[in-house]
N, CA, C and O atoms as a GROMACS GRO file, in nm:
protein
  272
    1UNK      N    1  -4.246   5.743 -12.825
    1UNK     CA    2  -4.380   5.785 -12.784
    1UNK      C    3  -4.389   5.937 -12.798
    1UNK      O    4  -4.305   6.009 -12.745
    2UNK      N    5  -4.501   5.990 -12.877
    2UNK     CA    6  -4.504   6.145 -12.868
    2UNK      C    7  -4.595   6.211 -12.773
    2UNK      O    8  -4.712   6.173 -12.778
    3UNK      N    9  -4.575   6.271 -12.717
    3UNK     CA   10  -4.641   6.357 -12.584
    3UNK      C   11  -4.636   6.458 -12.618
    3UNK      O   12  -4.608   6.541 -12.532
    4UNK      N   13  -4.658   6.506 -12.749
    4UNK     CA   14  -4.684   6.641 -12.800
    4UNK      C   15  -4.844   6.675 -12.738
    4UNK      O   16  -4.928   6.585 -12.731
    5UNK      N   17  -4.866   6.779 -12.705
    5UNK     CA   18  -4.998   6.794 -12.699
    5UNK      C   19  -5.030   6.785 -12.486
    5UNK      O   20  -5.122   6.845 -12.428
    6UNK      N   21  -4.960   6.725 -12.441
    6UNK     CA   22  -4.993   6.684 -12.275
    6UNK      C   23  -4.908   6.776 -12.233
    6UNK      O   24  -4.805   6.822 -12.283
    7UNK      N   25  -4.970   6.798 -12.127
    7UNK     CA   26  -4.877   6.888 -11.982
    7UNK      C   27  -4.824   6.796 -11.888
    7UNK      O   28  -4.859   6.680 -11.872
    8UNK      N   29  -4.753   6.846 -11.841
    8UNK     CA   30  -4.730   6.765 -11.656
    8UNK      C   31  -4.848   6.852 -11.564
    8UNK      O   32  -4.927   6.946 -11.570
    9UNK      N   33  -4.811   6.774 -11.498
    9UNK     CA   34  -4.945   6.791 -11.370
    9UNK      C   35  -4.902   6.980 -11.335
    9UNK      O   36  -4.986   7.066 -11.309
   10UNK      N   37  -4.814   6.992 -11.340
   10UNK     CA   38  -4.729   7.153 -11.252
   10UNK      C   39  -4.797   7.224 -11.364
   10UNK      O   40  -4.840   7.329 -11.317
   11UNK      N   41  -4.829   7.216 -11.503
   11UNK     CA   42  -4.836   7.297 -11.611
   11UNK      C   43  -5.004   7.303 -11.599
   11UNK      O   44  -5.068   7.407 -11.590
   12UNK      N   45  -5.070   7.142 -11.602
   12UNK     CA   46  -5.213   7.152 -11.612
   12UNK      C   47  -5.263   7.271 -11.505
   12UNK      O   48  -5.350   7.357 -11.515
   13UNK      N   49  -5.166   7.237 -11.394
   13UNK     CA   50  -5.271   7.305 -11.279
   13UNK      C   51  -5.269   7.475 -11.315
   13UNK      O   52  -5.362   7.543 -11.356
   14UNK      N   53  -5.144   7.511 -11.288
   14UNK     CA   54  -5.093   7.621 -11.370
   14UNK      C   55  -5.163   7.686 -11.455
   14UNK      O   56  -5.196   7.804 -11.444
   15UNK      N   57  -5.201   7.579 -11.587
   15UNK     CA   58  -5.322   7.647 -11.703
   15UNK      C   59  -5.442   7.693 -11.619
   15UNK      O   60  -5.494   7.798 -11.657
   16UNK      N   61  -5.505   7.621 -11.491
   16UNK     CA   62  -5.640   7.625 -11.503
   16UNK      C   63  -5.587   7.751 -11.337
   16UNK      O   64  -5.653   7.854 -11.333
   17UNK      N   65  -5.518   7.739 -11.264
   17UNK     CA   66  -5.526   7.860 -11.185
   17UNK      C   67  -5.545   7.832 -11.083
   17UNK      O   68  -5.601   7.910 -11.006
   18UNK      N   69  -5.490   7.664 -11.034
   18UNK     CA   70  -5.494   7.597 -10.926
   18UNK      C   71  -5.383   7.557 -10.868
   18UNK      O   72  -5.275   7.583 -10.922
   19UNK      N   73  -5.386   7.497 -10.764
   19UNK     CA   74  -5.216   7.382 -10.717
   19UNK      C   75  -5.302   7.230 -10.747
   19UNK      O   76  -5.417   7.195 -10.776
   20UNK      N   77  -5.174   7.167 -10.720
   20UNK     CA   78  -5.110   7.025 -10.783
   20UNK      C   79  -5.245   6.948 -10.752
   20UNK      O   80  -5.311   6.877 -10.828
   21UNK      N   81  -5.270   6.982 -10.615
   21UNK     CA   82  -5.340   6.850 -10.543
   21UNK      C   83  -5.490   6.905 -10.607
   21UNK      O   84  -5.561   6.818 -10.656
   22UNK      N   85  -5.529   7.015 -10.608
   22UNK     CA   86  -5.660   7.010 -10.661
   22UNK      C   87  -5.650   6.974 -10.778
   22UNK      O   88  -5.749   6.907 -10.809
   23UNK      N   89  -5.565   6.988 -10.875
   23UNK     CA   90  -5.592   6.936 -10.982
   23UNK      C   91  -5.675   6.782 -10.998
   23UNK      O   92  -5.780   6.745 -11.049
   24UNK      N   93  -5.538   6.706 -10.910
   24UNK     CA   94  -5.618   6.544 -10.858
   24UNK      C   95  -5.731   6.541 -10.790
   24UNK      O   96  -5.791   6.434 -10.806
   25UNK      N   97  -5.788   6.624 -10.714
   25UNK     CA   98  -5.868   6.647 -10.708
   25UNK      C   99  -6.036   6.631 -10.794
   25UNK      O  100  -6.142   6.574 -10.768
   26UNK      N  101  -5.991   6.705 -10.887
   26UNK     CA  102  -6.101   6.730 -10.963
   26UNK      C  103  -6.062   6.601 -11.042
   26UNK      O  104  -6.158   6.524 -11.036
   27UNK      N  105  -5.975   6.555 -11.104
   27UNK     CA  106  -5.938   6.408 -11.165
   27UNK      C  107  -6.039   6.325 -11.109
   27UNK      O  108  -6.102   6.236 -11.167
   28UNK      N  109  -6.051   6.371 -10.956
   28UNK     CA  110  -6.097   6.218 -10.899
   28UNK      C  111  -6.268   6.228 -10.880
   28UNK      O  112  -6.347   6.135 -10.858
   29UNK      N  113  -6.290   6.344 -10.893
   29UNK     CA  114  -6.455   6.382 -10.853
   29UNK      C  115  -6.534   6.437 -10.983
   29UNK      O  116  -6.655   6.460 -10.988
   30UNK      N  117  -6.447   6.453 -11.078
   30UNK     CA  118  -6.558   6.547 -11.173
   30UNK      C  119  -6.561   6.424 -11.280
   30UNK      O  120  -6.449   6.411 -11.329
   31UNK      N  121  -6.641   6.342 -11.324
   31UNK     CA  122  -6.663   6.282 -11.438
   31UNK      C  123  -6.611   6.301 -11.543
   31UNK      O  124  -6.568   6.209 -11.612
   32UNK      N  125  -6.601   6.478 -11.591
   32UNK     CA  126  -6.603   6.493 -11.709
   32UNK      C  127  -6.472   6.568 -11.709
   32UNK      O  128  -6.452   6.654 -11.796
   33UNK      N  129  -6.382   6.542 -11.618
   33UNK     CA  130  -6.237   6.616 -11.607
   33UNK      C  131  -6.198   6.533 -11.685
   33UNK      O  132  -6.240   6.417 -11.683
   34UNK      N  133  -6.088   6.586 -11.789
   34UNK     CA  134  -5.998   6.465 -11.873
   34UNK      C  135  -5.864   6.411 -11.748
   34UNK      O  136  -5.795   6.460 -11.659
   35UNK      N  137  -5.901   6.224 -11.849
   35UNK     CA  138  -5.783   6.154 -11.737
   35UNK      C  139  -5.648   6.182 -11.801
   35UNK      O  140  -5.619   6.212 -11.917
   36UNK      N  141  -5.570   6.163 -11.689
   36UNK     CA  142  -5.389   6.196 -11.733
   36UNK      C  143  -5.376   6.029 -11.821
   36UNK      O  144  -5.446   5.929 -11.836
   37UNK      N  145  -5.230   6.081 -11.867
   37UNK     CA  146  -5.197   5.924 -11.951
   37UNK      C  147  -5.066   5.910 -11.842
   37UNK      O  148  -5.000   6.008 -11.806
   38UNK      N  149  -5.044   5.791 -11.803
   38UNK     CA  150  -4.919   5.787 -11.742
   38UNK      C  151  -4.832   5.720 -11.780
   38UNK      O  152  -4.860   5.612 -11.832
   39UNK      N  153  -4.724   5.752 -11.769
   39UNK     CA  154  -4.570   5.772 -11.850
   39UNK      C  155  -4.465   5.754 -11.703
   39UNK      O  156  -4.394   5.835 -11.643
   40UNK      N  157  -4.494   5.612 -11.682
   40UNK     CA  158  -4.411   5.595 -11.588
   40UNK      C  159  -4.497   5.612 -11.437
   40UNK      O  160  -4.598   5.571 -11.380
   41UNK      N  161  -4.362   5.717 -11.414
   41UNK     CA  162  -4.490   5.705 -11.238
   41UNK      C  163  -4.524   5.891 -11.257
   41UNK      O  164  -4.529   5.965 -11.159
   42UNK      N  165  -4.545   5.940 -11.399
   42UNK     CA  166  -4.593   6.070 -11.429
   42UNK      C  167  -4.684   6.075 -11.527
   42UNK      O  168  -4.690   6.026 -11.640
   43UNK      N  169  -4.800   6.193 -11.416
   43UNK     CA  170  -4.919   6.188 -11.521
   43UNK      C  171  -4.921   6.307 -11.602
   43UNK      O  172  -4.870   6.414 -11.569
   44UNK      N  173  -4.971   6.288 -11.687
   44UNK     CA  174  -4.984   6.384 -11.814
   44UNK      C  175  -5.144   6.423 -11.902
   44UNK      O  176  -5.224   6.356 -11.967
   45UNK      N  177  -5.138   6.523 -11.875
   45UNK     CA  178  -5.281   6.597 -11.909
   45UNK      C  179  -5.314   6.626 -12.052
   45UNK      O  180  -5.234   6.707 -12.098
   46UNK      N  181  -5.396   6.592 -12.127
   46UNK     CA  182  -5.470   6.639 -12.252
   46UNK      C  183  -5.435   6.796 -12.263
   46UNK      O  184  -5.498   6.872 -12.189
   47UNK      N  185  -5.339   6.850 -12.349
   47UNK     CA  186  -5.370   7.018 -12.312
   47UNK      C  187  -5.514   7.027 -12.363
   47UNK      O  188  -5.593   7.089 -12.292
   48UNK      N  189  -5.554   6.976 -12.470
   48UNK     CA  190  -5.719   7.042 -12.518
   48UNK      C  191  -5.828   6.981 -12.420
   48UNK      O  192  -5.943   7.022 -12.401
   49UNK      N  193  -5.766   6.878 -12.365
   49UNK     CA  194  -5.897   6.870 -12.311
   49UNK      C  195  -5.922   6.936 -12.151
   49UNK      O  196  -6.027   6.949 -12.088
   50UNK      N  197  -5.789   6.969 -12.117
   50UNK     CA  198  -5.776   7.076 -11.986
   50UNK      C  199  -5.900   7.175 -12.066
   50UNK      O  200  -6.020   7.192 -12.047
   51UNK      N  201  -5.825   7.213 -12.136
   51UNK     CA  202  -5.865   7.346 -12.226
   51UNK      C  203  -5.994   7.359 -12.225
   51UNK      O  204  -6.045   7.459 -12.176
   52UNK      N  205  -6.071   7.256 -12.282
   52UNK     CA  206  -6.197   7.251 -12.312
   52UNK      C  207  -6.316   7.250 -12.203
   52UNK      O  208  -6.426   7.307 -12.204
   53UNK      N  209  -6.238   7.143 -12.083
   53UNK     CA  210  -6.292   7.178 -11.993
   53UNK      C  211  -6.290   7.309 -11.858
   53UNK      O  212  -6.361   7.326 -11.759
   54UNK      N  213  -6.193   7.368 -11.905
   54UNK     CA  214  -6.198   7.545 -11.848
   54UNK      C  215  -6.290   7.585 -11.927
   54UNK      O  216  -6.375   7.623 -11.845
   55UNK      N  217  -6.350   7.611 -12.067
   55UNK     CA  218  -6.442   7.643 -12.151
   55UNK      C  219  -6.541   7.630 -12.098
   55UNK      O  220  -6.611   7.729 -12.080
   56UNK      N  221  -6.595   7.473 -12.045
   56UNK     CA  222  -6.721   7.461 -12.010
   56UNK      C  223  -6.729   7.492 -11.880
   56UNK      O  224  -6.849   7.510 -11.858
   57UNK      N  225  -6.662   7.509 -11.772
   57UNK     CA  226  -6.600   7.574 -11.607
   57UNK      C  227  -6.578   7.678 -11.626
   57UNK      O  228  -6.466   7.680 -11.676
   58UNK      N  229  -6.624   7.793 -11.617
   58UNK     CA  230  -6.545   7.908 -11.574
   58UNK      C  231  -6.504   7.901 -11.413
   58UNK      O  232  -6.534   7.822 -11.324
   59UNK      N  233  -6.449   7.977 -11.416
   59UNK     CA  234  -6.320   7.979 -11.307
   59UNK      C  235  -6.481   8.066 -11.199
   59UNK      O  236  -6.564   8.140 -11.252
   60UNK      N  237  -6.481   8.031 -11.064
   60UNK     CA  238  -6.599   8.077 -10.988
   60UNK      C  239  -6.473   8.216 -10.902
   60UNK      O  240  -6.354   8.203 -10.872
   61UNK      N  241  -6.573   8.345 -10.887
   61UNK     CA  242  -6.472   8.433 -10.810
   61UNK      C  243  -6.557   8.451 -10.733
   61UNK      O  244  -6.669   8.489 -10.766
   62UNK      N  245  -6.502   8.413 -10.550
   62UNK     CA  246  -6.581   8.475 -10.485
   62UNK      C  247  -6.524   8.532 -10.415
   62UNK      O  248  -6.434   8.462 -10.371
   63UNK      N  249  -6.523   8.636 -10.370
   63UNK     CA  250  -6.482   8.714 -10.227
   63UNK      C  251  -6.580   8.755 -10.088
   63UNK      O  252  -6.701   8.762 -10.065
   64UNK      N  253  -6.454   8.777 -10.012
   64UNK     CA  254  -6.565   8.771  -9.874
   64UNK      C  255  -6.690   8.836  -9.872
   64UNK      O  256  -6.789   8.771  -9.836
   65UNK      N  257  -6.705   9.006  -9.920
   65UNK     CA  258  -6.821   9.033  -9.985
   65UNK      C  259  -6.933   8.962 -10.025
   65UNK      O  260  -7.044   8.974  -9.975
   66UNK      N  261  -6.907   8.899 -10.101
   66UNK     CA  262  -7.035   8.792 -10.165
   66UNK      C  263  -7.055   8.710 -10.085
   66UNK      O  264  -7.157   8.650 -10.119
   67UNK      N  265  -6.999   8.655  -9.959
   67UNK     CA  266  -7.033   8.588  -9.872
   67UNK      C  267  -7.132   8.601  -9.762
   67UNK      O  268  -7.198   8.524  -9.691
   68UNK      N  269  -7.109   8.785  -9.782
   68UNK     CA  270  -7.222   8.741  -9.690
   68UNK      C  271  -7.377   8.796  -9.679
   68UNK      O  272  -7.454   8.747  -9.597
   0.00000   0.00000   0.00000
C-alpha cells in the first residue's frame, strides 16, 4: 500500500498550527475538511487536501485587543 502523499494526525495538525484533538475536531464538524484514510487503528491525512483546505481557511488571529 503506498501512503506517499498522507500525514499522521501529529504532522496534519502540525501543518495547519493546531493540536491533535482539534484537528478531529474539525474532521468531525467542517464538511469540507478532508477525511483521514485508516491504516489500521491510524488515521492519515490527504497532505493536499490539508493543504488546500488551509488555502481556502486562513488561519483567524485574534488577540485580546480585538476583543474588546
Amino acid at each position: 500500500m503506498d501512503l506517499t502523499g498522507y500525514l499522521t494526525s501529529d504532522e496534519a495538525a502540525e501543518r495547519l498550527g493546531i493540536n491533535r484533538q482539534s484537528l478531529y475536531n474539525l474532521a468531525n464538524r467542517s464538511p469540507d475538511f478532508p477525511k483521514p484514510k485508516k491504516v489500521g487503528r491510524t488515521s492519515l491525512w490527504p497532505a493536499q487536501g490539508v493543504d488546500e483546505w488551509r488555502a481556502k481557511h486562513p488561519k483567524r488571529n485574534i488577540s485580546k485587543n480585538d476583543e474588546k
